[in-house]
RODO-2510 file (C-alpha; in nm, 4 decimals, decimal comma):
residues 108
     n   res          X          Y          Z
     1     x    -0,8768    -1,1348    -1,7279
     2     x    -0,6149    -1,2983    -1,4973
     3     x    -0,6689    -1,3076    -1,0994
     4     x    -0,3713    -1,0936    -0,9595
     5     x    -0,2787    -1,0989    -0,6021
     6     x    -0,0467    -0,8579    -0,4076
     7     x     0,1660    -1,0984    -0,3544
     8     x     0,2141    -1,1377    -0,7838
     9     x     0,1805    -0,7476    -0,7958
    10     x     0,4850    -0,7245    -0,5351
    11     x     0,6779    -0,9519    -0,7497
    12     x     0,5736    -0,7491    -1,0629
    13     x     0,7151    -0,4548    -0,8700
    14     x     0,9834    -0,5500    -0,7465
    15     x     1,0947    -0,7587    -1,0928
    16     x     1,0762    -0,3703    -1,2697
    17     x     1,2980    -0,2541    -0,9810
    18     x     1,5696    -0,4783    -1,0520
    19     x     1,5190    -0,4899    -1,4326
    20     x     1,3886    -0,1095    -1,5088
    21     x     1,1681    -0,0935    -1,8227
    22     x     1,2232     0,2665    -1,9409
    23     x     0,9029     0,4634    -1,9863
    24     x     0,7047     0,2560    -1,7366
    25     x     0,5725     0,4412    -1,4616
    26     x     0,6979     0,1632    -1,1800
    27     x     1,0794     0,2635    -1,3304
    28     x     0,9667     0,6183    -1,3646
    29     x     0,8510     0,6409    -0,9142
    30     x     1,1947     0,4499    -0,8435
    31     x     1,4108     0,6729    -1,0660
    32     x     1,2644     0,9621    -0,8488
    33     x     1,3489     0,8195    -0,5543
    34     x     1,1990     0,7810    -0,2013
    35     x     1,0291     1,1235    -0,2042
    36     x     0,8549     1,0817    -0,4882
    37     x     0,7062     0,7445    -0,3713
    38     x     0,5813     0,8668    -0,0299
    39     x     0,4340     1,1836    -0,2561
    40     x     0,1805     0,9352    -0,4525
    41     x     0,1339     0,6883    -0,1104
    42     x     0,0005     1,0133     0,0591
    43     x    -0,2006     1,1575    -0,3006
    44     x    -0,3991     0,8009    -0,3164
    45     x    -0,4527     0,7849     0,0235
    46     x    -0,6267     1,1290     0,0402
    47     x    -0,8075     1,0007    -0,2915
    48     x    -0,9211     0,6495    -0,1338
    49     x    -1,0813     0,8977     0,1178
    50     x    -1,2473     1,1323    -0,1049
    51     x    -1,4051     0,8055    -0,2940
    52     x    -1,4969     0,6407     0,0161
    53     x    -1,7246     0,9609     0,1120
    54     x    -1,9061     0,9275    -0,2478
    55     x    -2,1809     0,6433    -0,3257
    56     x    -1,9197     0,5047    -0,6435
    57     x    -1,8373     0,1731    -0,6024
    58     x    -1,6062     0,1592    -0,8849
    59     x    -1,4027     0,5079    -0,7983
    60     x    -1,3102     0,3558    -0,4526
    61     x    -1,2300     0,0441    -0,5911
    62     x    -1,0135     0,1987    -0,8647
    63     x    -0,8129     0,4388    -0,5982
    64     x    -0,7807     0,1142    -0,3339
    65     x    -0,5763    -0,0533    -0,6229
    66     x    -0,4068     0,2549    -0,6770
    67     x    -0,3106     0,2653    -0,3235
    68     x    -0,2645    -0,0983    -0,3169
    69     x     0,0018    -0,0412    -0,6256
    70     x     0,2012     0,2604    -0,4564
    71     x     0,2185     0,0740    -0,1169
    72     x     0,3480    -0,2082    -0,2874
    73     x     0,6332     0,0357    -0,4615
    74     x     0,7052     0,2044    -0,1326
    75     x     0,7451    -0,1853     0,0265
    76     x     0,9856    -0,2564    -0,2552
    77     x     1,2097     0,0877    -0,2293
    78     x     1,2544    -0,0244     0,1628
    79     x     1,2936    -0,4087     0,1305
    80     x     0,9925    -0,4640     0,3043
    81     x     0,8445    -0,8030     0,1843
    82     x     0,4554    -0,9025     0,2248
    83     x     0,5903    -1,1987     0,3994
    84     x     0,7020    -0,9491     0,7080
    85     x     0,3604    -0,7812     0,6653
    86     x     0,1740    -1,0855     0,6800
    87     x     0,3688    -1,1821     0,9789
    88     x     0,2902    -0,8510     1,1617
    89     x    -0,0650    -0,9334     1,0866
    90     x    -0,0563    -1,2447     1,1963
    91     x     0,0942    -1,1657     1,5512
    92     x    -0,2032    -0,9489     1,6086
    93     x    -0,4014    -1,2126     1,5947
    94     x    -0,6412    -1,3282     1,8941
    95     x    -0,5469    -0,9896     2,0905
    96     x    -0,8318    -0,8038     2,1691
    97     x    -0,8201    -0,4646     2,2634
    98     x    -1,0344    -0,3299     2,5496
    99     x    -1,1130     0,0193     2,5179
   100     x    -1,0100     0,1144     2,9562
   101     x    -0,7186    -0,1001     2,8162
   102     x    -0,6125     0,1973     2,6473
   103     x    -0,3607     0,4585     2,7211
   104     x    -0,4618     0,7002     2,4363
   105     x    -0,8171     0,7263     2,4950
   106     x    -0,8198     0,6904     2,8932
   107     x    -0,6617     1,0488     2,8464
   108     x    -0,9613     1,1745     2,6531
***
C-alpha cells in the first residue's frame, strides 16, 4: 500500500475540486457547500474524541484520518494551502509559553 502524505492528500483534494468526479464523496462535500464541510469537520472532531476516551488503537486512528481528510476539504473550500499552515507552525517555533505569561489563566 502506497505512503500518502497530507500534503499528496491536499493535492488529491484539491485536484477533485477543480475536476469534480460525480458520485465521489470529495465532489459530493463541495457541491454542498461551506456548511456542509464545517458539519463533518465538527462530526469527526467530536468522533476523534469519543475514540480517544476508548482503549482502540485502530478507531482513533481511523477517525484522525477522517479528520485529517475533512480538514484538508475545508483548507481547499477556503484556499488555505498546507504551505501557509506549515508556515504558521513554523513561526511558533522556539516560543515558549510561561504559564504567569498568560492572560487567560492569570484570570482564573
Amino acid at each position: 500500500m502506497a505512503e500518502q502524505n497530507l500534503d499528496e492528500l491536499y493535492q488529491l483534494v484539491l485536484e477533485r475540486k477543480n475536476h469534480p468526479e460525480k458520485g465521489s464523496y470529495t465532489d459530493y462535500l463541495f457541491t454542498k457547500g461551506l456548511d456542509k464541510i464545517l458539519k463533518k469537520v465538527g462530526e469527526e472532531a467530536t468522533e476523534v474524541i469519543v475514540a480517544a476516551k476508548n482503549d482502540s488503537d485502530p478507531d482513533f486512528i481511523l477517525e484522525v484520518a477522517d479528520l485529517a481528510y475533512h480538514v484538508e476539504v475545508l483548507m481547499a473550500e477556503r484556499g488555505i494551502t498546507p504551505t501557509q499552515i506549515k508556515e504558521e507552525l513554523a513561526s511558533r517555533e522556539g516560543r515558549q509559553s510561561r504559564i504567569h505569561d498568560r492572560k487567560d489563566i492569570q484570570n482564573w
